[in-house]
C-alpha positions as CSV (number, residue, x, y, z in Angstrom):
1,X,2.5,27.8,-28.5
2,X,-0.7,25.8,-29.2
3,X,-2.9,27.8,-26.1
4,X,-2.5,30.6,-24.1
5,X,-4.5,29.1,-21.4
6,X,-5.4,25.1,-19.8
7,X,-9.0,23.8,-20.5
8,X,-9.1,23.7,-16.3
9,X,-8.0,27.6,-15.3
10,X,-10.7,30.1,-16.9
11,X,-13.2,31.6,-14.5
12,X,-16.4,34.7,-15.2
13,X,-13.0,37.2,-14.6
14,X,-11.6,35.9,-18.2
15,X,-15.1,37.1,-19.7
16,X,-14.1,38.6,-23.0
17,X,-10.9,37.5,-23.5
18,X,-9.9,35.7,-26.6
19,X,-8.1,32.7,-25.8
20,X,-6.4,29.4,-27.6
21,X,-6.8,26.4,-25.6
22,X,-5.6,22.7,-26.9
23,X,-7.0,18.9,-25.8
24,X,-8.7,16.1,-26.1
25,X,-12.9,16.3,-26.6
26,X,-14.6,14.6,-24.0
27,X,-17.9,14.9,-24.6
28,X,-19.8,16.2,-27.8
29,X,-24.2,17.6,-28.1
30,X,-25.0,18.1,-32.0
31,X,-28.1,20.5,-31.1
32,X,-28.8,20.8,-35.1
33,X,-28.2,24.9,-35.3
34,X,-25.7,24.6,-32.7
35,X,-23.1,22.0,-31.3
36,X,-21.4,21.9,-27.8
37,X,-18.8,19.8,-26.5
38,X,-16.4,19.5,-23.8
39,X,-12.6,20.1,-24.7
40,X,-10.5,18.4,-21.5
41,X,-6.7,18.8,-20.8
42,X,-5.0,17.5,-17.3
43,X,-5.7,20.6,-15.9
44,X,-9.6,20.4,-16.4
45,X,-12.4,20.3,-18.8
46,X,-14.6,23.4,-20.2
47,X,-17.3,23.7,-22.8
48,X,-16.9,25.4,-26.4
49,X,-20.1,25.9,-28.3
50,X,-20.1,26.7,-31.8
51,X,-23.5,28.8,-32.8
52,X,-25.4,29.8,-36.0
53,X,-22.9,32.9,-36.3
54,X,-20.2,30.8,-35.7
55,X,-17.6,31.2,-39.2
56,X,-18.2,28.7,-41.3
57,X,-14.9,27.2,-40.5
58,X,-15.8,26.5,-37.2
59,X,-19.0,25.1,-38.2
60,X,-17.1,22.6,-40.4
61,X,-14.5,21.5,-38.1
62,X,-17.5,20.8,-35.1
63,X,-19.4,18.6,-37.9
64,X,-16.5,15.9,-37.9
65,X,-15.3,15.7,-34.4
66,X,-15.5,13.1,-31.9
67,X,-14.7,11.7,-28.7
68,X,-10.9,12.1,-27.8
69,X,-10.4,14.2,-31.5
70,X,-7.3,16.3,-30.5
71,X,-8.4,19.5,-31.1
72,X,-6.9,23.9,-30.9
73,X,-9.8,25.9,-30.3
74,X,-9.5,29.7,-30.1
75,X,-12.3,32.0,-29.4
76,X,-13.9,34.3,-26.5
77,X,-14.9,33.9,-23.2
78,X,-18.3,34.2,-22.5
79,X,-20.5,33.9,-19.5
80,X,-23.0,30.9,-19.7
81,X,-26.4,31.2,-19.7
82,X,-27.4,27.9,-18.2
83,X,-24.3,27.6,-15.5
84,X,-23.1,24.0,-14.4
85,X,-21.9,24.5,-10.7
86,X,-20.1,20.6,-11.2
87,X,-17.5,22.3,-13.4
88,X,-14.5,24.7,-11.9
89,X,-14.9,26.1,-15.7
90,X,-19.4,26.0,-15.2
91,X,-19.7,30.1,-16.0
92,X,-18.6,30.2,-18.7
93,X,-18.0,28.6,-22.1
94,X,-16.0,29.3,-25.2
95,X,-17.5,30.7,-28.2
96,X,-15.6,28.9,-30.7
97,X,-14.0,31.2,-33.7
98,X,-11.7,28.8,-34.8
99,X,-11.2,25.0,-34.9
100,X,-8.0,23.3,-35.8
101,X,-8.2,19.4,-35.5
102,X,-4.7,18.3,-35.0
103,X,-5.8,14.7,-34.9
104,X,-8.4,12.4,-35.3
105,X,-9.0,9.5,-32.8
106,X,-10.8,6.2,-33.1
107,X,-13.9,5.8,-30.9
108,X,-12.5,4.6,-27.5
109,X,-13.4,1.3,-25.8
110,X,-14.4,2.8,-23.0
111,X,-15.3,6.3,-21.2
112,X,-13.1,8.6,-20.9
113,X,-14.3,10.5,-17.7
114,X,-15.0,10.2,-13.9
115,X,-16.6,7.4,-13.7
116,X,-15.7,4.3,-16.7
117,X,-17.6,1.7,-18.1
118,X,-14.5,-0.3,-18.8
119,X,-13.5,-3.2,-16.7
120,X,-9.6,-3.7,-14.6
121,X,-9.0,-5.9,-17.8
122,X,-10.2,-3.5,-20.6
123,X,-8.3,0.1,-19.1
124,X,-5.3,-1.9,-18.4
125,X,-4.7,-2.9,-21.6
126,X,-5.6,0.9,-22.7
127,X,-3.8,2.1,-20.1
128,X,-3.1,5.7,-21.6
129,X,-6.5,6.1,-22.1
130,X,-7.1,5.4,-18.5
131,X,-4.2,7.9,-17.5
132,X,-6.8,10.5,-19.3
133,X,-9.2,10.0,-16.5
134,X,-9.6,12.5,-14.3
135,X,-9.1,10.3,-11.0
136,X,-5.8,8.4,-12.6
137,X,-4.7,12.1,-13.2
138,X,-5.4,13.0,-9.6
139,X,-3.6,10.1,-8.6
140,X,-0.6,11.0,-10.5
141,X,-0.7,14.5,-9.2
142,X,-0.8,13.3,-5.6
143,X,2.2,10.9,-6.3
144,X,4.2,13.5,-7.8
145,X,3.3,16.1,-4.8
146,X,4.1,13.7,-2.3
147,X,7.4,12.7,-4.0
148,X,8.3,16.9,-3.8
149,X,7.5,16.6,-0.4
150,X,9.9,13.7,0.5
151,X,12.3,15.5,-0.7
152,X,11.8,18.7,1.0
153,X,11.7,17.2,4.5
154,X,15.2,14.9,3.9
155,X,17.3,17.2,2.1
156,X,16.8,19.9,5.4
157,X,17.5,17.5,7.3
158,X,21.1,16.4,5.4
159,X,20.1,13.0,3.6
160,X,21.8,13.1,0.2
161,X,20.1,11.4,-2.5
162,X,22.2,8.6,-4.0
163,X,21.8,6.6,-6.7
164,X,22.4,2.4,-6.3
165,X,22.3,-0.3,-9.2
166,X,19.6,-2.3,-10.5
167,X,21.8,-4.9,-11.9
168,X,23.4,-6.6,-8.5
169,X,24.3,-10.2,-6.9
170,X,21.5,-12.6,-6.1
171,X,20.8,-13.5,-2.7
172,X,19.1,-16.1,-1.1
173,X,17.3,-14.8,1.7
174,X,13.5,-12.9,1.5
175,X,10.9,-13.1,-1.8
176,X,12.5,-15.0,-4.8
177,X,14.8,-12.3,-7.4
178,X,14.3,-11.4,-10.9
179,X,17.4,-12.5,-12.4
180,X,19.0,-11.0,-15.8
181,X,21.4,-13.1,-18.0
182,X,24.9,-11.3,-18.9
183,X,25.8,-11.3,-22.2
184,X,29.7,-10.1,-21.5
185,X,29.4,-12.9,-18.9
186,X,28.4,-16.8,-20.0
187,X,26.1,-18.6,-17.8
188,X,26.3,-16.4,-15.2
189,X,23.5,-13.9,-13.5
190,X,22.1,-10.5,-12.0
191,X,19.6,-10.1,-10.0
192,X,17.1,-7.0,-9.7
193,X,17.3,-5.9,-5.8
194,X,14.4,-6.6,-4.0
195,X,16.0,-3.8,-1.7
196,X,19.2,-1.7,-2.0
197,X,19.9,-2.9,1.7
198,X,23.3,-4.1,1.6
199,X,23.9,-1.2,-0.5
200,X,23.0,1.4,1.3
201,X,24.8,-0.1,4.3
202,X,28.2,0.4,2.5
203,X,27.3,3.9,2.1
204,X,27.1,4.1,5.8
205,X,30.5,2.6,5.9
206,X,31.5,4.9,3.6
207,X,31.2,7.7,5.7
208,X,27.7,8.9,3.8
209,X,25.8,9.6,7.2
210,X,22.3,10.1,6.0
211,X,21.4,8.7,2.5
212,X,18.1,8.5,1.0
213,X,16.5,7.7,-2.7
214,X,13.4,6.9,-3.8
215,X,13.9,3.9,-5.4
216,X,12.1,1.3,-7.6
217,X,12.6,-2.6,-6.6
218,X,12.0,-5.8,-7.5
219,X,9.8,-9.2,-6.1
220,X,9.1,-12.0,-7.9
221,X,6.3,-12.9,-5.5
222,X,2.4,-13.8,-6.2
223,X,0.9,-10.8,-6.5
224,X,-2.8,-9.2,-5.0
225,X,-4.5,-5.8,-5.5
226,X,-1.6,-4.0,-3.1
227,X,1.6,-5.8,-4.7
228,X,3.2,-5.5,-7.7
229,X,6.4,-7.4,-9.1
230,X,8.5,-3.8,-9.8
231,X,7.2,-1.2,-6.8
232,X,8.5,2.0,-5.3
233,X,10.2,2.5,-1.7
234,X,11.3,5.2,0.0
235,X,15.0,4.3,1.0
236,X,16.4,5.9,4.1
237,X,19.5,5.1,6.1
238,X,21.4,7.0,9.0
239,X,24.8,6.6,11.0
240,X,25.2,7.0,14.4
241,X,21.9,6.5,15.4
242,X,19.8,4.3,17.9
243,X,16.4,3.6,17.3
244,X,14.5,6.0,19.1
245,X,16.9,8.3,17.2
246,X,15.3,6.8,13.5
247,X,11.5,7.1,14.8
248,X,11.9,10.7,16.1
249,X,13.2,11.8,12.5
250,X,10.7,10.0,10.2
251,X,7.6,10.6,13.0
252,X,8.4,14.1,11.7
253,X,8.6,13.1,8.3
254,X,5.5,11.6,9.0
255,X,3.9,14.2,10.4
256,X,5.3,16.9,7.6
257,X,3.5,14.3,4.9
258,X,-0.1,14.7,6.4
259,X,0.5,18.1,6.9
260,X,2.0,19.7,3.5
261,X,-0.2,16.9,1.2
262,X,-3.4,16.4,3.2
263,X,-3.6,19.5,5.5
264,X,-4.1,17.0,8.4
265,X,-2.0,17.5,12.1
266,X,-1.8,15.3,14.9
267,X,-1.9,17.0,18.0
268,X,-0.5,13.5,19.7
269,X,2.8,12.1,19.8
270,X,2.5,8.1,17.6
271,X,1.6,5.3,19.7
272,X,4.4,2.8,20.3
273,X,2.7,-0.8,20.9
274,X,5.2,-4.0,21.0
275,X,4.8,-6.7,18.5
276,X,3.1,-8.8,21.4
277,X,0.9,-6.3,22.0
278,X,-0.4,-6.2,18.6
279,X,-0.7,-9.5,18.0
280,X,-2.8,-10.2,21.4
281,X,-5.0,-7.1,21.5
282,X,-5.6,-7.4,17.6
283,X,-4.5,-10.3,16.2
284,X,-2.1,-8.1,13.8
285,X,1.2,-6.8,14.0
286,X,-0.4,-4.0,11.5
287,X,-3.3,-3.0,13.4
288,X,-6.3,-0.5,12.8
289,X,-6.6,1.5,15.3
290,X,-9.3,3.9,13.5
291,X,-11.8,2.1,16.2
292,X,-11.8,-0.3,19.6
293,X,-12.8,-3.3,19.6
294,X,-9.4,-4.8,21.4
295,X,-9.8,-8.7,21.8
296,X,-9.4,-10.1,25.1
297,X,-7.8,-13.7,26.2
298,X,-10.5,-15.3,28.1
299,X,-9.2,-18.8,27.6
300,X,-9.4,-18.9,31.5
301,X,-13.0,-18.0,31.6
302,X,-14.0,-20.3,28.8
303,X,-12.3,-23.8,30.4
304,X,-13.8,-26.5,32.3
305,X,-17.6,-25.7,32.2
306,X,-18.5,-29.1,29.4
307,X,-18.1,-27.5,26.3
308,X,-15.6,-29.2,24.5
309,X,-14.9,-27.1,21.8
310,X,-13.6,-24.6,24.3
311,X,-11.9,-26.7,26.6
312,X,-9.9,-28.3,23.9
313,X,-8.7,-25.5,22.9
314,X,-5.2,-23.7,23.5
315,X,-6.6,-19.9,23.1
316,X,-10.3,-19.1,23.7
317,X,-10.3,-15.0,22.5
318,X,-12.9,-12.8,21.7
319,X,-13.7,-8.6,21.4
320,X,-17.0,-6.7,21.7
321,X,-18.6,-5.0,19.3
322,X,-20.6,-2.2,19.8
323,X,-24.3,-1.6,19.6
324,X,-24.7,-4.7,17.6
325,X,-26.9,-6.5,20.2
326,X,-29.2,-6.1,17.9
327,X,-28.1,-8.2,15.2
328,X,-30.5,-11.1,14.0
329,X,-30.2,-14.9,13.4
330,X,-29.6,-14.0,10.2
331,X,-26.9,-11.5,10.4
332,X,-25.1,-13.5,13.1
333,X,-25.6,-16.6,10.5
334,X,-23.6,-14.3,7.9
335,X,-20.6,-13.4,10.1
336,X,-20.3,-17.5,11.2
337,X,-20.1,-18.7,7.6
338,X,-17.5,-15.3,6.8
339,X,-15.1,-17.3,9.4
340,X,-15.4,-20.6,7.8
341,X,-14.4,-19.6,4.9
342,X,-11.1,-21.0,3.4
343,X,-9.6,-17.8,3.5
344,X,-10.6,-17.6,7.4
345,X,-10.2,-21.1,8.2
346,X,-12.1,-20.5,11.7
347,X,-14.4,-24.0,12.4
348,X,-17.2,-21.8,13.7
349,X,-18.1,-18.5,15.8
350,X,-19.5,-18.7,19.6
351,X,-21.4,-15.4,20.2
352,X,-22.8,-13.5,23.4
353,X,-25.7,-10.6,23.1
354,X,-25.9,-8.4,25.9
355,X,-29.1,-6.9,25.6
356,X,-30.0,-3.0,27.2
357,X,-31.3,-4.4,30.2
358,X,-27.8,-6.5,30.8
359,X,-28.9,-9.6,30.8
360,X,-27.5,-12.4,28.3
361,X,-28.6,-14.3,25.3
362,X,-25.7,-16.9,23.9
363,X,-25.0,-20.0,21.4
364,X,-23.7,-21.8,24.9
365,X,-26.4,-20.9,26.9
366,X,-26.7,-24.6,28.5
367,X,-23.0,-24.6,29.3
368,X,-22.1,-21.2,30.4
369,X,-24.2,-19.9,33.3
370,X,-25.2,-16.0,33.5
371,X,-22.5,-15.1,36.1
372,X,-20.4,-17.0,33.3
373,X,-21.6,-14.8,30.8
374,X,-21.2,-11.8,32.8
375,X,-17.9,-12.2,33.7
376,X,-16.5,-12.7,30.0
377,X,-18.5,-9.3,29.2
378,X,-16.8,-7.7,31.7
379,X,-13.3,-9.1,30.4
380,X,-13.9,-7.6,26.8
381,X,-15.3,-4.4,27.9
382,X,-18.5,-5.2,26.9
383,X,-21.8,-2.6,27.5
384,X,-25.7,-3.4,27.2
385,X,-26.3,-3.1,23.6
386,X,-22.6,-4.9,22.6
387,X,-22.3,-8.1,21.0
388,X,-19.4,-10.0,22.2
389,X,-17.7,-12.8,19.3
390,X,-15.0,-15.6,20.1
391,X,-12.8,-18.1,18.4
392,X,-10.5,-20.2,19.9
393,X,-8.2,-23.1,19.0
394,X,-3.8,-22.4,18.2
395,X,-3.4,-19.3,19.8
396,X,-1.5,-17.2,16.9
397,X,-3.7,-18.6,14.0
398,X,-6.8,-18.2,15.8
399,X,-5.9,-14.3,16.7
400,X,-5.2,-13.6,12.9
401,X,-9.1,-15.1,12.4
402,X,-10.6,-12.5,14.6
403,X,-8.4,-10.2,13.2
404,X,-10.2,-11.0,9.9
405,X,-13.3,-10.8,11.9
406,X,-12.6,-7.5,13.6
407,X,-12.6,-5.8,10.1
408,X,-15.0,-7.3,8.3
409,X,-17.6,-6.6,11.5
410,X,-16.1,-2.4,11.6
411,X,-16.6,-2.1,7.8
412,X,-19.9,-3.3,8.2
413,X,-20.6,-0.7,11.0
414,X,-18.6,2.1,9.2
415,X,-15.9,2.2,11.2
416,X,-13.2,2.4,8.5
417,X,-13.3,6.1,6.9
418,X,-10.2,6.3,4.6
419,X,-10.6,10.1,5.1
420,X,-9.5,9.0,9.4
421,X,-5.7,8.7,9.7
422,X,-4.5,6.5,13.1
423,X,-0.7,6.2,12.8
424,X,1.5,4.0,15.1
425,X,4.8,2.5,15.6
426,X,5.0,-1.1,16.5
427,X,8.2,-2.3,17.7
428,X,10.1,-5.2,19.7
429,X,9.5,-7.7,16.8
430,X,10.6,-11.1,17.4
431,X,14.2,-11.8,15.8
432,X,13.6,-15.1,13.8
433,X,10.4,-16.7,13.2
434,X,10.5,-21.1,13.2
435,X,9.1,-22.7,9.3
436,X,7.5,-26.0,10.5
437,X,8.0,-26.9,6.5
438,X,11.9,-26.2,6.1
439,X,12.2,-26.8,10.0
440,X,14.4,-23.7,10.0
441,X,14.6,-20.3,11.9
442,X,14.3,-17.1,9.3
443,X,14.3,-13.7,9.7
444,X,11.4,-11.9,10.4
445,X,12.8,-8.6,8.7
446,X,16.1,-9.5,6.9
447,X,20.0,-11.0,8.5
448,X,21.1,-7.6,8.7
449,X,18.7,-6.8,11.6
450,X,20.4,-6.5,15.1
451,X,18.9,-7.8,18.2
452,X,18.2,-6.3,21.3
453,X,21.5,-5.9,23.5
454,X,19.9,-7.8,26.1
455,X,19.0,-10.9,24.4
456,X,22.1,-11.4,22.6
457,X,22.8,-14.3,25.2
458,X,20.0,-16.2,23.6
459,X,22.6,-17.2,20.9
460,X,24.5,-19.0,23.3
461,X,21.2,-20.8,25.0
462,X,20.1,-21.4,21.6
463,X,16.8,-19.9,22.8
464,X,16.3,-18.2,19.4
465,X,12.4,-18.5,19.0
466,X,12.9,-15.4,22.6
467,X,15.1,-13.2,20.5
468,X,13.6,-9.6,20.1
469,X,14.8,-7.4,17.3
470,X,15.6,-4.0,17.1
471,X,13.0,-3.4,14.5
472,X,10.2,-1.3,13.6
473,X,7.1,-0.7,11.5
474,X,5.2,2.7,10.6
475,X,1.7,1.4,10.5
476,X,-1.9,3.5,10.0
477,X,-5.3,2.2,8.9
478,X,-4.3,-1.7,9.5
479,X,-1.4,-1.4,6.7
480,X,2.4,-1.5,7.2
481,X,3.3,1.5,5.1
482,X,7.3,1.4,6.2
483,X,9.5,-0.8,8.0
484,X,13.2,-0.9,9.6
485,X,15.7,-1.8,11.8
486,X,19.1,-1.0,13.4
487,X,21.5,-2.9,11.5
488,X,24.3,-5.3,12.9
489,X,27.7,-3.6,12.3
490,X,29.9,-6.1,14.3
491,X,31.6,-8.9,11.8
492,X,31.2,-10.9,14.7
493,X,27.5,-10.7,15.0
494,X,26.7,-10.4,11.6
495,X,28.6,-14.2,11.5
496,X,26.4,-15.5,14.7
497,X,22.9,-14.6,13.0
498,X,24.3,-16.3,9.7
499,X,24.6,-19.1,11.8
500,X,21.6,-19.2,13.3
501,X,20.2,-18.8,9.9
502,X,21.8,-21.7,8.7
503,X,24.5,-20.4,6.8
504,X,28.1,-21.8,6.7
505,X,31.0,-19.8,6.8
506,X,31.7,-20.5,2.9
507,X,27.5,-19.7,1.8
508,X,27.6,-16.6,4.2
509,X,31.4,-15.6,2.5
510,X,29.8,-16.4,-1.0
511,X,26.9,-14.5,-0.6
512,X,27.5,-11.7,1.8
513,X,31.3,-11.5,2.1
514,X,31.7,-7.7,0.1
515,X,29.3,-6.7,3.5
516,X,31.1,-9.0,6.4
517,X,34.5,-7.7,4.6
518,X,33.0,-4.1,4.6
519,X,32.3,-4.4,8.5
520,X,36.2,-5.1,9.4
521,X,37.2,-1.3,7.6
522,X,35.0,0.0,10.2
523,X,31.5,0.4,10.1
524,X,29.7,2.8,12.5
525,X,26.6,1.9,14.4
526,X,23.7,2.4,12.1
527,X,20.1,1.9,11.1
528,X,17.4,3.0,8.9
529,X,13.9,2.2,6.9
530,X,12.1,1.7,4.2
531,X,8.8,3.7,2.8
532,X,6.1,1.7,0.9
533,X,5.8,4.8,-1.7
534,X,3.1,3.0,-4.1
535,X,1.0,2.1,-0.2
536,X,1.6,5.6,1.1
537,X,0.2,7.1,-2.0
538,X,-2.9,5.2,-2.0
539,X,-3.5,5.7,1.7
540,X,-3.2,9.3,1.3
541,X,-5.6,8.9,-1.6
542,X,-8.2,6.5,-0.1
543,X,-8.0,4.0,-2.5
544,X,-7.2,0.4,-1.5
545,X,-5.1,-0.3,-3.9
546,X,-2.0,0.6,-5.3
547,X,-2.5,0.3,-8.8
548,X,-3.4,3.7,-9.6
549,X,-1.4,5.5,-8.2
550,X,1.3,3.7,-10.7
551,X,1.3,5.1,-14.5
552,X,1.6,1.4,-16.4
553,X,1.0,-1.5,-13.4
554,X,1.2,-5.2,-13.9
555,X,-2.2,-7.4,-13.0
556,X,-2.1,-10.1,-11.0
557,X,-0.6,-13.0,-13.0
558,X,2.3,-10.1,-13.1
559,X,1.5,-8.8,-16.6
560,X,1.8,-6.0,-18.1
561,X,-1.4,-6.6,-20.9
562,X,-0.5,-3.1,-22.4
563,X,2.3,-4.2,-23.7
564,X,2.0,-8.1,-23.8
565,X,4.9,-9.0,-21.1
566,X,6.7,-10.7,-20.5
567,X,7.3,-12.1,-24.2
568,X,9.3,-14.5,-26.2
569,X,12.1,-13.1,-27.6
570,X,14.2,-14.1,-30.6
571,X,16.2,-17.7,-30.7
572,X,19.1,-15.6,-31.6
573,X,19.0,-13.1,-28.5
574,X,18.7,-16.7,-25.9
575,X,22.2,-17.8,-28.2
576,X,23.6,-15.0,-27.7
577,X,23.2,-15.3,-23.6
578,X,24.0,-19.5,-24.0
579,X,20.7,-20.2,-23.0
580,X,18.3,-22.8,-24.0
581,X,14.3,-23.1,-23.0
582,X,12.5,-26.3,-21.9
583,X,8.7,-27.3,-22.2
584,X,6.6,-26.3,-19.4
585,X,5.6,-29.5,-17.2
């Protein structure tokens, strides 16, 4: 063995023990007569010196080290006399008798410790040095921890982890697939699953009643801080189940994560809040519910009193928020050109102040009366002190504005501690949502998603845009961290949303017939959902992004700039596949 003990575990009870540790050297003080430096492992980081009376050895070895030098140390634990209470390891500190340097290193590019002065760019493309940080460790531990206790909670409960391919059919429907050429197979295809949904559906037919894996998958989609091309899921499925069946199990799950990982316990059952719901009171079907600030429809208040931009307007909305009366031209200034931007797209902000006393100061004073004023307070809730903020215009776009709003106003007041969990359920999703660009119904979740019971006569009506699904997410801190549905397990039903879709009978054979075929052998009622695990990770760690808490991400052009790919590869390995490259337009 090269140590008897981890850089991070010795405490004053070791105190004059010889010990052999082994790591990396963080940090290293040439004091002339004396040299100190920091020897670091995964498990923590603890100081050696190497004194006057040191052996000579020693003394040589400390000369020629440097930063991230791979080093053996052995010597005796001794208490410090200047203690660093930073440091789990702070009293004490190795007097070095021996030194073996197992190997050299260059000078990094960047710290190594808590805090870098590398950029994204730089530690990506180092990315095992960054991996030696202690907060990428952390991340890793957490990941790892959390994955133990995934598995904990579903195998008690009788899910069976099973395995399902990578290499599998393409299909048409959702983000675009990485495909893989076949060799064996000439000009035809693979695909990486973006899911294993269909797969984990035969399983249920197969008689495998609770299944789970976590599982990686695959989107070829444009990419931001909290998506990656290749990313992790949780994978669940159950048979005979209805929905409130699947939200009773994983609000349990749930509720076992926060409690063996973070030590946190909700003394209140989840929240259920319909889609609708969501989308009117917080112009999100992912709301943060960590603090108020519900929006209210005041399109009724706002018409018919001269101002045109209001009464031109489909959907006049707006929310209160708190204690920010006080805010000045200025500030108020700020927030109006945040909602113009592109990214926004808002044409401008209308803004109430109710001030201690109660009375009103606005940007429509001349067209809205005090009474006016008063009564649109008392529809958002408003108290002296609050300042109230509206957009109007298309009713669904101008809700996801204030949405934007709504969060960029709390993290300005505070209001969104990662360390403050607010889990909720939102359910009754609409079916199939209308593209005005393909002039097409698609669906909202996936094709495999049943609808209610009691809107299945929609299909005959063709009323499709008033379908409800029986789906639902896992939401907390305004993120969707898992989604799912009861699946369709009637042929017949499976054909009618094809259908509706815009499937024929031959494209919804071609691409789904192994599934429709499936369904005719039998398939029990059954439903399930997904994890995000790389989203669940980072919420648990308060991080808003998902990239560390993955060992070797891609950026955002979907690169991995560690190990330069995606590459060309050989003329010889495209002849072998019978493929051929064109220029670039």
């Amino acid at each position: 063995m090269y140590r008897t003990h981890t850089c991070g575990e010795l405490r004053l009870c070791n105190a004059g023990q010889t010990v052999t540790l082994a790591g990396w050297v963080q940090k290293v003080r040439n004091l002339g007569a004396m040299t100190f430096f920091d020897l670091r492992d995964r498990y923590g980081l603890v100081q050696v010196a190497v004194e006057e009376h040191s052996p000579e050895t020693a003394r040589e070895a400390a000369a020629e080290i440097g930063r991230e030098y791979v080093l053996q140390v052995t010597g005796r634990v001794v208490e410090r006399s200047s203690k660093n209470p930073k440091m789990p390891t702070g009293e004490i500190e190795i007097a070095a008798e021996s030194i073996v340097i197992l190997n050299r290193a260059q000078t990094p590019p960047f710290t190594i410790e808590e805090t870098s002065d590398g950029g994204d760019d730089l530690r990506m493309k180092y990315r095992y040095l960054d991996l030696r940080r202690p907060p990428l460790q952390r991340a890793m531990i957490l990941r790892h921890r959390m994955a133990q206790a995934v598995r904990t909670f579903l195998d008690r409960e009788g899910f069976l982890e099973i395995e399902t391919p990578y290499l599998i059919k393409s299909t048409p429907e959702g983000a675009r697939d990485f495909i893989v050429p076949s060799r064996m197979n000439p000009n035809q295809f693979y695909a990486l699953p973006q899911s294993p949904q269909t797969l984990k559906q035969l399983l249920m037919v197969a008689g495998y009643d609770r299944y789970f894996q976590i599982v990686r998958c695959f989107r070829d989609e444009d990419l931001r801080a909290d998506r990656q091309p290749e990313f992790t899921q949780i994978d669940c499925e159950m048979s005979f189940v209805e929905q409130e069946d699947v939200l009773e199990i994983f609000e349990r799950w749930a509720r076992h994560m926060f409690r063996e990982v973070l030590g946190v316990e909700f003394a209140e059952p989840f929240r259920r809040m319909p889609w609708i719901e969501a989308m009117e009171k917080y112009g999100s079907d992912k709301p943060d519910l960590r603090f108020g600030m519900e929006f209210a429809d005041m399109t009724d208040l706002a018409h018919g009193h001269g101002f045109t931009v209001f009464d031109s307007a489909d959907y006049v909305v707006g929310f209160a928020a708190e204690g920010c009366a006080g805010y000045t031209r200025k500030q108020i200034d700020e927030l109006t050109e945040f909602v113009k931007r592109p990214q926004v797209g808002a044409k401008g902000l209308v803004w109430i102040k109710v001030d201690e006393s109660g009375s009103f100061k606005s940007s429509v004073d001349k067209f809205f009366a005090a009474d006016d004023l008063r009564a649109m307070a008392e529809r958002t809730g408003a108290k002296p002190g609050d300042l109230i903020l509206i957009l109007c215009g298309e009713k669904f776009k101008t809700l996801n504005q204030l949405c934007t709003l709504r969060l960029e106003v709390a993290q300005r007041l505070g209001l969104r501690d990662p360390k403050k969990f607010a889990p909720l359920w939102v359910v009754d999703f609409p079916m199939f949502e209308w593209d005005e660009e393909t002039a097409r119904f698609y669906a909202m979740h996936h094709p495999f998603t049943s609808p209610k019971p009691e809107d299945v006569g929609y299909f005959e009506t063709g009323e499709l845009g008033k379908m409800r699904a029986n789906a639902y997410d896992f939401v907390c801190n305004g993120t969707e961290i898992g989604g799912g549905s009861i699946r369709i397990h009637s042929s017949e039903l499976q054909a009618k949303v094809f259908e509706a879709l815009g499937f024929t009978p031959e494209q919804a054979e071609e691409q789904f017939g192994f599934l429709m075929n499936a369904f005719k052998f039998g398939a029990p009622p059954h439903g399930g959902l997904a994890f995000g695990f790389d989203r669940l990770c980072s919420l648990f760690g308060g991080s808003d992004s998902i990239r560390d808490y993955i060992a070797f991400p891609k950026n955002n052009a979907g690169r991995d700039v560690m190990l330069d790919a995606p590459s060309e590869v050989d003329p010889s390995q495209l002849d072998e596949l019978y493929l051929s490259l064109r220029e670039v337009e």
